[in-house]
DSSP file (Angstrom, degrees, kcal/mol; ACC not computed):
  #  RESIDUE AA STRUCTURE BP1 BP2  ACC     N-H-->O    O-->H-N    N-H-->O    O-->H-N    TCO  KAPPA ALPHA  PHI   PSI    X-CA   Y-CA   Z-CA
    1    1 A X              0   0    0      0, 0.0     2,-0.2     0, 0.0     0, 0.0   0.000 360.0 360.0 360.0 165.3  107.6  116.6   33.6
    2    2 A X    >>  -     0   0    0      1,-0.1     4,-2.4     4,-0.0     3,-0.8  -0.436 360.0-105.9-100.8 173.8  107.7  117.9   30.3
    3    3 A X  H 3> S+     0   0    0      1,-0.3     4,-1.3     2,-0.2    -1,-0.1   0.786 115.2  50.3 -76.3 -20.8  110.5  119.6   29.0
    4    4 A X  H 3> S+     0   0    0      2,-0.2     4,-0.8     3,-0.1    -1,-0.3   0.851 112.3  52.8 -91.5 -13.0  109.2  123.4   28.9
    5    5 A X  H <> S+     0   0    0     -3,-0.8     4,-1.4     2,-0.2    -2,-0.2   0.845 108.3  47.5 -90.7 -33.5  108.1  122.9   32.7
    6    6 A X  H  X S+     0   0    0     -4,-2.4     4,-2.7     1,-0.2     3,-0.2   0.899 112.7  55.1 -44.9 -46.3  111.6  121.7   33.6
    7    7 A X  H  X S+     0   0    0     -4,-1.3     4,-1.4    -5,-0.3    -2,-0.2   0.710 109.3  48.2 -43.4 -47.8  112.8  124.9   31.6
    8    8 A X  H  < S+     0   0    0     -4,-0.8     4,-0.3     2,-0.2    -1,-0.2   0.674 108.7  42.1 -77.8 -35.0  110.9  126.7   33.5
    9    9 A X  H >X S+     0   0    0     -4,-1.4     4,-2.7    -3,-0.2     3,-0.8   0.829 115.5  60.4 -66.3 -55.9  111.6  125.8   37.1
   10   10 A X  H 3X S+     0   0    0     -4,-2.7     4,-3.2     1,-0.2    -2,-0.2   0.861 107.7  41.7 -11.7 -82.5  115.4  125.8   35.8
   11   11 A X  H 3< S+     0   0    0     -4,-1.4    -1,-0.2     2,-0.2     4,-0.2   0.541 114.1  50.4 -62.0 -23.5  115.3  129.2   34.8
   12   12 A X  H X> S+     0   0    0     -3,-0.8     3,-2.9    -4,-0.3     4,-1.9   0.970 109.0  54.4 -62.3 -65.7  113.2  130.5   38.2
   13   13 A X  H 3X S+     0   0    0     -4,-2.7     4,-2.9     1,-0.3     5,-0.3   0.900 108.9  45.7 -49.3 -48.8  115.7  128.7   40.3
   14   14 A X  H 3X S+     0   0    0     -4,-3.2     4,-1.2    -5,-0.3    -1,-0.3   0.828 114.4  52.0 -74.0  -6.6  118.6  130.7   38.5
   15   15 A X  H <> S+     0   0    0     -3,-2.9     4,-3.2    -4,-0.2     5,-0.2   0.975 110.8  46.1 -56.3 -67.9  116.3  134.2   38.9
   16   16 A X  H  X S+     0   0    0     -4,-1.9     4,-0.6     1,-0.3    -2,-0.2   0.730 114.8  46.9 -80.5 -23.3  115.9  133.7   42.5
   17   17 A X  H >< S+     0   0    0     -4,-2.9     3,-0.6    -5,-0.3    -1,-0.3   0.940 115.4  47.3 -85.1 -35.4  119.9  132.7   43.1
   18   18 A X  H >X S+     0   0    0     -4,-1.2     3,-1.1    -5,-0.3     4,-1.0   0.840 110.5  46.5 -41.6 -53.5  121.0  135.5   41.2
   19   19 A X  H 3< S+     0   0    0     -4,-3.2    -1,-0.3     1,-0.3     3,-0.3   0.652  97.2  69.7 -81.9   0.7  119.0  138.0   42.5
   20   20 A X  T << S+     0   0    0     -4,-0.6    -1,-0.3    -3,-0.6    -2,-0.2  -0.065 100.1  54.9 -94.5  16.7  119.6  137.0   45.9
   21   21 A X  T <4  +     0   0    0     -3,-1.1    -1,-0.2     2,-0.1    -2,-0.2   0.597  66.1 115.4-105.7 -32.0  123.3  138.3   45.3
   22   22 A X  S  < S-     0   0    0     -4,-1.0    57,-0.5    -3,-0.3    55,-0.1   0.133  76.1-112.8 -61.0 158.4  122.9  141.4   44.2
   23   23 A X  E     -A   78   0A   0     55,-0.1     2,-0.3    53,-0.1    55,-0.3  -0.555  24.0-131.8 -85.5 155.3  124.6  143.9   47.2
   24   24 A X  E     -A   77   0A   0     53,-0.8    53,-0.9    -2,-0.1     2,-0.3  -0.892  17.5-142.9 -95.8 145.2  121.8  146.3   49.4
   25   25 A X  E     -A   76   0A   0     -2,-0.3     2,-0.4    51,-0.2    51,-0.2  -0.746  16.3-159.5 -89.7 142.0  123.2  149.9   49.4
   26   26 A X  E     -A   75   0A   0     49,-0.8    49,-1.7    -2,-0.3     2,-0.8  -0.922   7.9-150.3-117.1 112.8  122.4  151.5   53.0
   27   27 A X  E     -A   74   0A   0     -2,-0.4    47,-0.2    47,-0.2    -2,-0.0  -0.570  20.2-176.7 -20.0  25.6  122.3  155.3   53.4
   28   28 A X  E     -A   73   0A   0     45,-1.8    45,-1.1    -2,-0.8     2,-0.3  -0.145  47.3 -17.9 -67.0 152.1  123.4  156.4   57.3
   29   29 A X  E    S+A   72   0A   0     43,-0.3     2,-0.4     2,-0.1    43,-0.3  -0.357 108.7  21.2  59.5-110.7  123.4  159.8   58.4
   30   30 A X        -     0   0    0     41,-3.8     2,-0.4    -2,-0.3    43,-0.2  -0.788  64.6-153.7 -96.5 132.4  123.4  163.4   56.6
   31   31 A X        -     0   0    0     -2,-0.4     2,-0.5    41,-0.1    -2,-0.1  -0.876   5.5-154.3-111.2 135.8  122.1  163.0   53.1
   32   32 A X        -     0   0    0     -2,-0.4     2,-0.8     1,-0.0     5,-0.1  -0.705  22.7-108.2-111.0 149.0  123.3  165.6   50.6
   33   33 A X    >   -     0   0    0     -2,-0.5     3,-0.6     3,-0.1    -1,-0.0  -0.531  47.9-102.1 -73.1 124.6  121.3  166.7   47.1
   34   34 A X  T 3  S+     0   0    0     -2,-0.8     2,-1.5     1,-0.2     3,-0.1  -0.263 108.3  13.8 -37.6 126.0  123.1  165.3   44.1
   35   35 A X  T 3  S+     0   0    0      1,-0.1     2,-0.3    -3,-0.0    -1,-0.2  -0.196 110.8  88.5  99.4 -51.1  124.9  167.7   42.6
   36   36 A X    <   -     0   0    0     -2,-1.5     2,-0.5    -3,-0.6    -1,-0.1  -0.566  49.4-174.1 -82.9 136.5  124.6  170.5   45.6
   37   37 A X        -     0   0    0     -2,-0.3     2,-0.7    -5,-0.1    -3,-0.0  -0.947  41.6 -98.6-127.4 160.4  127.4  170.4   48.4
   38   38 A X        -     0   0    0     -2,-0.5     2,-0.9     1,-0.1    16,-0.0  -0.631  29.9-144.0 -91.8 128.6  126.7  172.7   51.1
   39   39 A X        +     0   0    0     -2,-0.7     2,-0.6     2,-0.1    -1,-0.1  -0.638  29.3 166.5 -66.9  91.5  128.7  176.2   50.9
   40   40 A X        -     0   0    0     -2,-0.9     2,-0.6    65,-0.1    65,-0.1  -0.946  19.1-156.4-109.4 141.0  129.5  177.1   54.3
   41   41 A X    >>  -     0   0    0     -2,-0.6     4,-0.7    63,-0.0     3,-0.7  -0.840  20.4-107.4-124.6 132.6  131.9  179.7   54.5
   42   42 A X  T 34 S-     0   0    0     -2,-0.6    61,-0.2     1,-0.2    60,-0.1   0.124 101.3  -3.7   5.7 143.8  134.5  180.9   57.2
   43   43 A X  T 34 S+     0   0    0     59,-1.8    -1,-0.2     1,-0.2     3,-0.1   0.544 128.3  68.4  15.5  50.3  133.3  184.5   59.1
   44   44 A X  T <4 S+     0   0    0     -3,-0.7     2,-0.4     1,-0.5    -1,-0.2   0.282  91.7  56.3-146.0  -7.5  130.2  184.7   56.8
   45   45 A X     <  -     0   0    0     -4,-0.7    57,-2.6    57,-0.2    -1,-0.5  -0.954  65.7-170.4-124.1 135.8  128.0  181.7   58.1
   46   46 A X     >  -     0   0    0     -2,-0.4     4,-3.4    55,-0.2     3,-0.5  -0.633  45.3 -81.5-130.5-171.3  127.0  181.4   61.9
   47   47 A X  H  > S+     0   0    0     53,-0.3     4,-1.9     1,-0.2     5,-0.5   0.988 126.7  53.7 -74.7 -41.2  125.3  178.4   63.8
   48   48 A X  H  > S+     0   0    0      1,-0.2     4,-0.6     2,-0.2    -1,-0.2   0.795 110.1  40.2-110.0  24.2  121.9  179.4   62.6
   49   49 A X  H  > S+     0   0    0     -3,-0.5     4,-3.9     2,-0.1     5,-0.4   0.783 114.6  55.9 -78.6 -46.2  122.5  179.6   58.9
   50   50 A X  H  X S+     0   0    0     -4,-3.4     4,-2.0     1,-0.2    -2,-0.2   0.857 102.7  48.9 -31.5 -62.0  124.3  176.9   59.5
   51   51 A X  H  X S+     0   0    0     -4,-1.9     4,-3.3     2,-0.2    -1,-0.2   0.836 115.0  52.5 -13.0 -69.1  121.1  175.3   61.1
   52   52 A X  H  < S+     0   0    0     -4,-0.6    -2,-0.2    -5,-0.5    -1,-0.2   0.972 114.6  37.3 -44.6 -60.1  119.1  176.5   57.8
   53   53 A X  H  < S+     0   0    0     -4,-3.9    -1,-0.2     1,-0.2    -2,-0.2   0.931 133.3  17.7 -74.1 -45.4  121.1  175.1   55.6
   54   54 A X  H  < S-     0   0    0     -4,-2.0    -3,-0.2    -5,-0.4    -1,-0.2   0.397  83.2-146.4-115.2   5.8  122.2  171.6   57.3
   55   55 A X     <  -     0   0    0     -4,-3.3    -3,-0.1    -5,-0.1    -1,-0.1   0.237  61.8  -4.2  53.4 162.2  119.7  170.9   60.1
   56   56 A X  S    S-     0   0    0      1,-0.1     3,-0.1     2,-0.1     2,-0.0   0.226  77.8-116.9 -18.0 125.6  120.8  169.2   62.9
   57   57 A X        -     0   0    0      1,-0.1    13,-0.2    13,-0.1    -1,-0.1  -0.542  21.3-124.9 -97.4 157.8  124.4  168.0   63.0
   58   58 A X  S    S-     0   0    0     11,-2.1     2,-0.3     1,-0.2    12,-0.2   0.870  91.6  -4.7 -85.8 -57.1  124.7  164.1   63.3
   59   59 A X  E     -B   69   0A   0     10,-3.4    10,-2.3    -3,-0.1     2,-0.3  -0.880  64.1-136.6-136.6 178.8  126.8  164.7   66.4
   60   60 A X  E     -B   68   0A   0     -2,-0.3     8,-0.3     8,-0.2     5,-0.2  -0.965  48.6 -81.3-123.7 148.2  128.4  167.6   68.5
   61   61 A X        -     0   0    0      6,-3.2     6,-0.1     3,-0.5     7,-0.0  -0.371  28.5-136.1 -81.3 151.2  132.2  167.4   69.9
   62   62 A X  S    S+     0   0    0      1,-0.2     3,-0.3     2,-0.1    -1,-0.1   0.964  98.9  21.7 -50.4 -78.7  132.6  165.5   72.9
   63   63 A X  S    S+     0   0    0      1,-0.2     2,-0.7     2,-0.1    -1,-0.2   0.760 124.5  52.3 -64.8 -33.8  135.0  168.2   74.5
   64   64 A X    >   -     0   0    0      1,-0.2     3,-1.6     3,-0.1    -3,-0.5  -0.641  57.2-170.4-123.9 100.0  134.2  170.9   72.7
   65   65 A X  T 3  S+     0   0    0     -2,-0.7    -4,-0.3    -3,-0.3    -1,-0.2   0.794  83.8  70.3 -26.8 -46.6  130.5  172.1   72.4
   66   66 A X  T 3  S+     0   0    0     -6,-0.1    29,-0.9    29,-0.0     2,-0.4   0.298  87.2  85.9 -73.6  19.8  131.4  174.9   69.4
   67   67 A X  E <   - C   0  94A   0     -3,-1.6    -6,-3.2    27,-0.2     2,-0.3  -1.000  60.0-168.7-126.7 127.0  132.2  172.0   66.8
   68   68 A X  E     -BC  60  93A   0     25,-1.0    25,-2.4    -2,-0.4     2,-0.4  -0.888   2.7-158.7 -98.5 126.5  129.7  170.4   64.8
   69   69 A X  E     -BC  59  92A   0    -10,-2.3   -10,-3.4    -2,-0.3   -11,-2.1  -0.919   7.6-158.4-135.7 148.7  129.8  167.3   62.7
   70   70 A X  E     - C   0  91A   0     21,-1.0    21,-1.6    -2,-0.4     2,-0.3  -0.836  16.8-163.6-110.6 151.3  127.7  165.7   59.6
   71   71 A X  E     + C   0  90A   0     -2,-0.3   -41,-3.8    19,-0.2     2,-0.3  -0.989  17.4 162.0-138.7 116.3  128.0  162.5   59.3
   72   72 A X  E     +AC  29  89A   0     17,-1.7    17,-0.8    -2,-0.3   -43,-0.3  -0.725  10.4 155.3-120.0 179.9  127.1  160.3   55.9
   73   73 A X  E     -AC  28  88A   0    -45,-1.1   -45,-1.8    -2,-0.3     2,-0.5  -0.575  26.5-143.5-163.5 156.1  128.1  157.0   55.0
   74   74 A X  E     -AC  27  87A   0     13,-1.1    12,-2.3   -47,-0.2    13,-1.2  -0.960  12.4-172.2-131.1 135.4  127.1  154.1   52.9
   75   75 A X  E     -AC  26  85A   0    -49,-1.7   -49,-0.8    -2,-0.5     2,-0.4  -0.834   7.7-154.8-114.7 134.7  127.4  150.5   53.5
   76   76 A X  E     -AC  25  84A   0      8,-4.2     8,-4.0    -2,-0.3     2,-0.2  -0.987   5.1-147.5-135.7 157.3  126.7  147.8   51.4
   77   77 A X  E     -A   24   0A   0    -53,-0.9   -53,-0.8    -2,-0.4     5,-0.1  -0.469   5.7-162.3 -93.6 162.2  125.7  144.1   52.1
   78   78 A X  E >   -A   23   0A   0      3,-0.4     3,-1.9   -55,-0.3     2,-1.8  -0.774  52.1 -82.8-179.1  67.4  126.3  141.2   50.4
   79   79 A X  T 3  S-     0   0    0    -57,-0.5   -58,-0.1     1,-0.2     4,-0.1  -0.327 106.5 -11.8  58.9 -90.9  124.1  138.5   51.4
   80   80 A X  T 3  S+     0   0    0     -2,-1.8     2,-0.2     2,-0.1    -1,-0.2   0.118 107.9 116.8-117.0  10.1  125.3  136.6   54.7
   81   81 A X  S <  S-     0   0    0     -3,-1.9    -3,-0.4     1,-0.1     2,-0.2  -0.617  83.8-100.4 -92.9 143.4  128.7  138.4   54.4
   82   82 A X        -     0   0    0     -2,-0.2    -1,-0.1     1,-0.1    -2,-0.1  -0.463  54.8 -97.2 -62.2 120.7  129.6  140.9   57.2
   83   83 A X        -     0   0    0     -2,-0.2     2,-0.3     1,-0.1    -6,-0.2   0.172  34.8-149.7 -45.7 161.4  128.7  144.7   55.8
   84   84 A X  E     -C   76   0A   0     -8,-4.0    -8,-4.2    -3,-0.1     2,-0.6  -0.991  10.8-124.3-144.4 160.5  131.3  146.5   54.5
   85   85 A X  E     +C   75   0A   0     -2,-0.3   -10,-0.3   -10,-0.2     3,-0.1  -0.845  28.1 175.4 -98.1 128.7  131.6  150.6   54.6
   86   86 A X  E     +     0   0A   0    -12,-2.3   -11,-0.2    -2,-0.6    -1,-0.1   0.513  63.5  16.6 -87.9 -20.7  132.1  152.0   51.0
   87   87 A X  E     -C   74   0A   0    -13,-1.2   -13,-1.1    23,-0.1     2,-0.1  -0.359  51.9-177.8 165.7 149.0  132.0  155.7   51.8
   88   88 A X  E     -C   73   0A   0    -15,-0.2    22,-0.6    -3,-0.1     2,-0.3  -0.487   3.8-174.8-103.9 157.1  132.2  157.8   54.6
   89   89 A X  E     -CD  72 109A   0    -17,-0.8   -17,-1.7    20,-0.2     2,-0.5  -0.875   8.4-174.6-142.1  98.9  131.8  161.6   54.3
   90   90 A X  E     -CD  71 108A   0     18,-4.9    18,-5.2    -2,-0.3     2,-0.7  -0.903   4.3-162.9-114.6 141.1  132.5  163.3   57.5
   91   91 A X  E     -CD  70 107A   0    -21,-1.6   -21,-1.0    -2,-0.5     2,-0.5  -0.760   4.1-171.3 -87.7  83.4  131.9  167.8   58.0
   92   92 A X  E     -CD  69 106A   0     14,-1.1    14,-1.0    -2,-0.7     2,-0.3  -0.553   4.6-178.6 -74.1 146.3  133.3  169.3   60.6
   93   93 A X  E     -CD  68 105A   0    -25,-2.4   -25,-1.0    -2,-0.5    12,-0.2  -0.699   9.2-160.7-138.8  94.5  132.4  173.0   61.3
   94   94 A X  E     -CD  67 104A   0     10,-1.6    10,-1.0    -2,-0.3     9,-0.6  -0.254   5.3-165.7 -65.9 162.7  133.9  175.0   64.0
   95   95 A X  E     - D   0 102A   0    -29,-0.9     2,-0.4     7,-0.3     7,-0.2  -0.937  31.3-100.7-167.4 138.5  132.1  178.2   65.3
   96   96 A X    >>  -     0   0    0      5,-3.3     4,-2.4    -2,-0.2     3,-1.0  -0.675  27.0-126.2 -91.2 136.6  133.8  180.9   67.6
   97   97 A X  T 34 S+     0   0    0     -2,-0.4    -1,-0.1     1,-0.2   -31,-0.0   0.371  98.8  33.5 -79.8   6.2  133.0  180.7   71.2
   98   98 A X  T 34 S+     0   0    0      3,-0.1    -1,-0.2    -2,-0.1    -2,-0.0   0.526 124.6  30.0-138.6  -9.2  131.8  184.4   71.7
   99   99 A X  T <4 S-     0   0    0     -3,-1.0    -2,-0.2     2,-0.2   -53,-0.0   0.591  92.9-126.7-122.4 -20.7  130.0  185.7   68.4
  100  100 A X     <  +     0   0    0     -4,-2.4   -53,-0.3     1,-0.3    -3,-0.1   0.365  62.9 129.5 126.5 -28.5  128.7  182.5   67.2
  101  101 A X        -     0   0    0     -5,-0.2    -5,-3.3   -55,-0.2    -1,-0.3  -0.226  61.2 -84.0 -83.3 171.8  130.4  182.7   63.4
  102  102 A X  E     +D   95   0A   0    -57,-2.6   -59,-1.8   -61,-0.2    -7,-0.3  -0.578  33.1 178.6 -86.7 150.5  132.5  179.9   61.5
  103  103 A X  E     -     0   0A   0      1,-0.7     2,-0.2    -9,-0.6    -8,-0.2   0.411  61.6  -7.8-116.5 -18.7  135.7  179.6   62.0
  104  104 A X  E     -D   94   0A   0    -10,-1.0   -10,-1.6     2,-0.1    -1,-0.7  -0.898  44.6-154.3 170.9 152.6  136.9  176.2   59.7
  105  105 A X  E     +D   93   0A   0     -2,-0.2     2,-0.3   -12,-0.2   -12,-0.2  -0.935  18.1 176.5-146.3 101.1  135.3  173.9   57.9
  106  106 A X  E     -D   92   0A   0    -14,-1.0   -14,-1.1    -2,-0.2     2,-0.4  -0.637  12.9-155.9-108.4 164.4  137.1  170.6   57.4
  107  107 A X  E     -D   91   0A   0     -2,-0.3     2,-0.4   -16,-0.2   -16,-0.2  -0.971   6.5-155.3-146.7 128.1  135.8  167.4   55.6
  108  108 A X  E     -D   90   0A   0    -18,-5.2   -18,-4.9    -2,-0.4     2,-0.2  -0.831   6.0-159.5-111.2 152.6  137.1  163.9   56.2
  109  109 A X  E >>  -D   89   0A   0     -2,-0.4     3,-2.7   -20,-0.2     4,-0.7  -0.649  35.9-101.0-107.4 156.6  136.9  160.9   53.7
  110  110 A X  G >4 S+     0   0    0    -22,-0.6     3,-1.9     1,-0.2   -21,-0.1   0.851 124.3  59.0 -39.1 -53.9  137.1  157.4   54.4
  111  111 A X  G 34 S+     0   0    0      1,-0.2    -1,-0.2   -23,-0.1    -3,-0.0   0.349  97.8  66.0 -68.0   3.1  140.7  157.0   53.5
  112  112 A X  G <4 S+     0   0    0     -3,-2.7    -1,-0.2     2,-0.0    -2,-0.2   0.648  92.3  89.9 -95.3 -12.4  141.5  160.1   56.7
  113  113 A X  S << S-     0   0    0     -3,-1.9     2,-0.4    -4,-0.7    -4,-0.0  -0.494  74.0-139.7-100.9-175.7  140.2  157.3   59.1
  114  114 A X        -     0   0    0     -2,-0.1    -1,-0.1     1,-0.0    -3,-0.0  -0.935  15.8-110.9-143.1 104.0  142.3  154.8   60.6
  115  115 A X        -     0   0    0     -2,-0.4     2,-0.3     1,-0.1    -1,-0.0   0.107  33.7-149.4  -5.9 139.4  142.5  150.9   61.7
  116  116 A X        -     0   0    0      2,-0.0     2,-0.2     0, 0.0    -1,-0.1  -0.944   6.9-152.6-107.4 109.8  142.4  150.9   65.6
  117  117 A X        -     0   0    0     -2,-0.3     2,-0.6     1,-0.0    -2,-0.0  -0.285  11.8-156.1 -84.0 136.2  144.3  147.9   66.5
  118  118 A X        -     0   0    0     -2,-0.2     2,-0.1     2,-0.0    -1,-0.0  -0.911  18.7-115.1-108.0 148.3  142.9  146.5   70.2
  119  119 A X        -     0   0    0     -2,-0.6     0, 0.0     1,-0.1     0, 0.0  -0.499  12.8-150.6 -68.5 161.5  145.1  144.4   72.4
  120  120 A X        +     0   0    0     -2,-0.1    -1,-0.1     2,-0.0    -2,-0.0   0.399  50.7 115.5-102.1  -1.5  144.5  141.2   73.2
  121  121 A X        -     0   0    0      1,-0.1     2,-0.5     3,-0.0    -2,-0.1   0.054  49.1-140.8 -49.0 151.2  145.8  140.6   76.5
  122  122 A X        -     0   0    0      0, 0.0     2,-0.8     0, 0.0    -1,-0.1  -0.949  16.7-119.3-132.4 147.9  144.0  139.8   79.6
  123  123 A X        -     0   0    0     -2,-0.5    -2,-0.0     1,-0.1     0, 0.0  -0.566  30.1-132.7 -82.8 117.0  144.5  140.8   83.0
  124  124 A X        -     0   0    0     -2,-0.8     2,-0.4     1,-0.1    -1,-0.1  -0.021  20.5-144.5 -64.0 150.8  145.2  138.0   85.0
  125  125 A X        -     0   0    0      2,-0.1    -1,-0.1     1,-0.0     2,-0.0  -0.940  15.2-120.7-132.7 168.5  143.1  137.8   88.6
  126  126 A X  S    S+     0   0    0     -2,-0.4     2,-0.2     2,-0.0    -1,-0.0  -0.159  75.7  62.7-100.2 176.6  144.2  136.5   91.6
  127  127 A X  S    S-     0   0    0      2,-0.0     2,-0.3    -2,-0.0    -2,-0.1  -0.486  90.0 -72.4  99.3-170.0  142.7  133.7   93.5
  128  128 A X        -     0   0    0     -2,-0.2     2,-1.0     0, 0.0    -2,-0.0  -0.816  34.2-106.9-119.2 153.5  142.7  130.1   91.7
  129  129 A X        -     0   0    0     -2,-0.3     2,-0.1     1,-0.1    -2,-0.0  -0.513  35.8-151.5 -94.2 102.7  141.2  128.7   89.2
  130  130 A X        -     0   0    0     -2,-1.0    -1,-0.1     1,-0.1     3,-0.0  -0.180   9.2-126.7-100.0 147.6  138.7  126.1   90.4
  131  131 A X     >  -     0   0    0     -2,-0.1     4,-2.0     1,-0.1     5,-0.2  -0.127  35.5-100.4 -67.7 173.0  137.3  122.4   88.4
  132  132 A X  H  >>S+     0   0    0      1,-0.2     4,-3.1     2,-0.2     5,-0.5   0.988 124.5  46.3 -57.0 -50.5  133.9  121.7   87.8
  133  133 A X  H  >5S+     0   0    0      1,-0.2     4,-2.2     2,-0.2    -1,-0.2   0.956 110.1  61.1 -69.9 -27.8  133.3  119.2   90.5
  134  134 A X  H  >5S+     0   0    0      2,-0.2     4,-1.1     1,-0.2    -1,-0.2   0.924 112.4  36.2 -34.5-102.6  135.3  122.0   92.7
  135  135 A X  H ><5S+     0   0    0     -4,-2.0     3,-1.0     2,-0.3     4,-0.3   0.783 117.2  50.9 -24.2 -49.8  132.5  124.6   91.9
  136  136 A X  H 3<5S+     0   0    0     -4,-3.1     3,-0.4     1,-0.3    -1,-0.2   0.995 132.2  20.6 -64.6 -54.1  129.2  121.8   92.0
  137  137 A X  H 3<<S+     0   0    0     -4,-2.2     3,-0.4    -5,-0.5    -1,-0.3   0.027  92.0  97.2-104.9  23.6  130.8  120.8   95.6
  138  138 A X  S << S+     0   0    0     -4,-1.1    -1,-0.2    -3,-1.0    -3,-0.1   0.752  82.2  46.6-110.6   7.1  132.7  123.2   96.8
  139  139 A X  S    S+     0   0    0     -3,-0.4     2,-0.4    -4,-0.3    -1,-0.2  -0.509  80.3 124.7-109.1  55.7  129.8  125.4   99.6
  140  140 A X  S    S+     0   0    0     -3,-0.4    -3,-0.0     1,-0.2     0, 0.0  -0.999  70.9  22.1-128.9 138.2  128.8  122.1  101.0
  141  141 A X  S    S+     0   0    0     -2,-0.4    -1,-0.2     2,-0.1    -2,-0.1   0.174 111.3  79.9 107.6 -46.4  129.3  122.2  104.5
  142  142 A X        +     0   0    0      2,-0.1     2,-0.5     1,-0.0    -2,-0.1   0.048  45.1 123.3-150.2  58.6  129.2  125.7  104.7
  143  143 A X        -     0   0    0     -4,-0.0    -2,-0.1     2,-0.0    -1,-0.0  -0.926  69.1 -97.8 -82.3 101.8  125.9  127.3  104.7
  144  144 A X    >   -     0   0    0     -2,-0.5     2,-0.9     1,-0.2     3,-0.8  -0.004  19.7-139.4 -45.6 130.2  125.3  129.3  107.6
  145  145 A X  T 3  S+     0   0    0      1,-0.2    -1,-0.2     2,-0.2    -2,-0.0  -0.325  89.5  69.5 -52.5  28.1  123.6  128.1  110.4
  146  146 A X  T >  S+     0   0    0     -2,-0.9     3,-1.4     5,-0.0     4,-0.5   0.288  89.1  67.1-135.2 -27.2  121.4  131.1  111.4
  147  147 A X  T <  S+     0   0    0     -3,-0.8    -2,-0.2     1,-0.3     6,-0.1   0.654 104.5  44.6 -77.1  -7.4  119.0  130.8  108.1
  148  148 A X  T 3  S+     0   0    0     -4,-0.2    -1,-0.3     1,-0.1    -3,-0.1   0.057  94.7  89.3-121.1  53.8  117.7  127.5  109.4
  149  149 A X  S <  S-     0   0    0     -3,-1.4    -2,-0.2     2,-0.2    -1,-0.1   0.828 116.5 -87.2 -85.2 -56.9  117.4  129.3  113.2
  150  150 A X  S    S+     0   0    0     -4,-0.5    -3,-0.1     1,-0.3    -4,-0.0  -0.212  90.5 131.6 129.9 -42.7  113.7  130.6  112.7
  151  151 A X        -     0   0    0     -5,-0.4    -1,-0.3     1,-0.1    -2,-0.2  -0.147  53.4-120.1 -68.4 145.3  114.8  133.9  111.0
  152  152 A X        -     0   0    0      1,-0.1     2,-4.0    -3,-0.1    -1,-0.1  -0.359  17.5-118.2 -89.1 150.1  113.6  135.3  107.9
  153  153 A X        -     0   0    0     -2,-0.1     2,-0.2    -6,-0.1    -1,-0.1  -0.434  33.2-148.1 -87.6 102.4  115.4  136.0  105.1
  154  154 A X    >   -     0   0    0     -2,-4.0     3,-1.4     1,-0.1    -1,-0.1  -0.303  19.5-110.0 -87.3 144.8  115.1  139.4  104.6
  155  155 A X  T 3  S+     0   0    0      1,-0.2    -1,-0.1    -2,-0.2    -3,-0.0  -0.036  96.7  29.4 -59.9 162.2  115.1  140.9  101.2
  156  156 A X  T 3  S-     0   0    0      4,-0.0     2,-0.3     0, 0.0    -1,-0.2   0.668 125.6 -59.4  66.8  19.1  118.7  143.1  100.6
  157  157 A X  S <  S-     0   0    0     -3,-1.4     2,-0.1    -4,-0.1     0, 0.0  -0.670  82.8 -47.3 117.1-158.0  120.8  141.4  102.4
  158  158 A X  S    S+     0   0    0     -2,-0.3     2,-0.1    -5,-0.1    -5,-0.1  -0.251  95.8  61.5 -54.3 157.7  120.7  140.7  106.2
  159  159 A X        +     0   0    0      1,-0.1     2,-0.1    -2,-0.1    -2,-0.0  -0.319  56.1 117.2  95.4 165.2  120.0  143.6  109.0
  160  160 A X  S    S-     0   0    0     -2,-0.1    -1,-0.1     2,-0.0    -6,-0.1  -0.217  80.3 -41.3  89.1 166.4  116.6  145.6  108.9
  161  161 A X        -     0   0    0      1,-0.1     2,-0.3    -2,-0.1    -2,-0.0  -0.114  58.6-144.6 -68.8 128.8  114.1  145.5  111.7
  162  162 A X        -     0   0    0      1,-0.1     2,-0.2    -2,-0.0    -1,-0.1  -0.651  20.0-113.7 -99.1 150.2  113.7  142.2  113.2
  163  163 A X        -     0   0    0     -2,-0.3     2,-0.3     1,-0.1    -1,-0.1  -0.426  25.1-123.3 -73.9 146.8  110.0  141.1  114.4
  164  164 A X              0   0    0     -2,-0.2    -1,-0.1     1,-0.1     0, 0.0  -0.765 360.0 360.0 -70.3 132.7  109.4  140.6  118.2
  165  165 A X              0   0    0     -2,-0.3    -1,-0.1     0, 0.0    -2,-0.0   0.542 360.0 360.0-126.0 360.0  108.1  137.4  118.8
């Protein structure tokens, strides 16, 4: 090959590895306008300004119906590398259970949430723990004798109306 075709292939190859690093940004949940954050304020905003203003909340609390939450975050990728969260924006907005108006309006950041550590234990179960050739061999021998009688195997277990013959 000639030297400008080498050159050329050279310089694709280092395109295509390069750009194939660059991170993807992903977008989840409530998307805010640049520049505008939404005003809601204590005893002057009810659910359906609220509604106007912020559309559908991302979720509703579990236990308590009169709390609303927006939910944004962005996640970015990195090729084959596991995603990683880059920032979370959560709204809560409480609403007072008999006229309807806000009562507080908190906002959590990525840095309010918190590691949840899981155990690793396992709960042991009784009986024993049996080898392969155990398992391959161990119902031979003891297949009941009434399924090679004549009787059908009826579907859902045994029991249901048996035919006259």
């Amino acid at each position: 090959m000639s030297r400008r075709v080498r050159l050329s292939v050279l310089i694709a190859a280092c395109a295509l590895g390069v750009s194939a690093c660059n991170p993807i940004l992903r977008s989840h949940g409530y998307r805010y306008t640049l520049g505008q954050e939404p005003s809601i304020m204590p005893d002057e905003d009810s659910r359906d300004s609220v509604m106007q203003r912020l559309g559908n909340p991302s979720m509703r609390g579990t236990f308590d119906e009169n709390t609303w939450f927006y939910v944004s975050a962005t996640r970015e990728s990195l090729a084959y590398l596991r995603p990683v969260t880059r920032d979370r924006r959560i709204v809560a907005i409480r609403f007072n259970d008999e006229t309807g108006m806000v009562t507080d309006v908190v906002e959590y950041t990525l840095e309010d949430g918190r590691m949840v550590d899981y155990v690793s234990r396992e709960t042991p179960t009784r009986g024993r723990e049996l080898s392969l050739l155990e398992q391959l061999l161990g119902n031979i021998g003891r297949l009941p004798g009434q399924q090679f009688g004549g009787e059908e195997n009826l579907p859902g277990g045994a029991g249901g109306p048996r035919r006259n013959q």
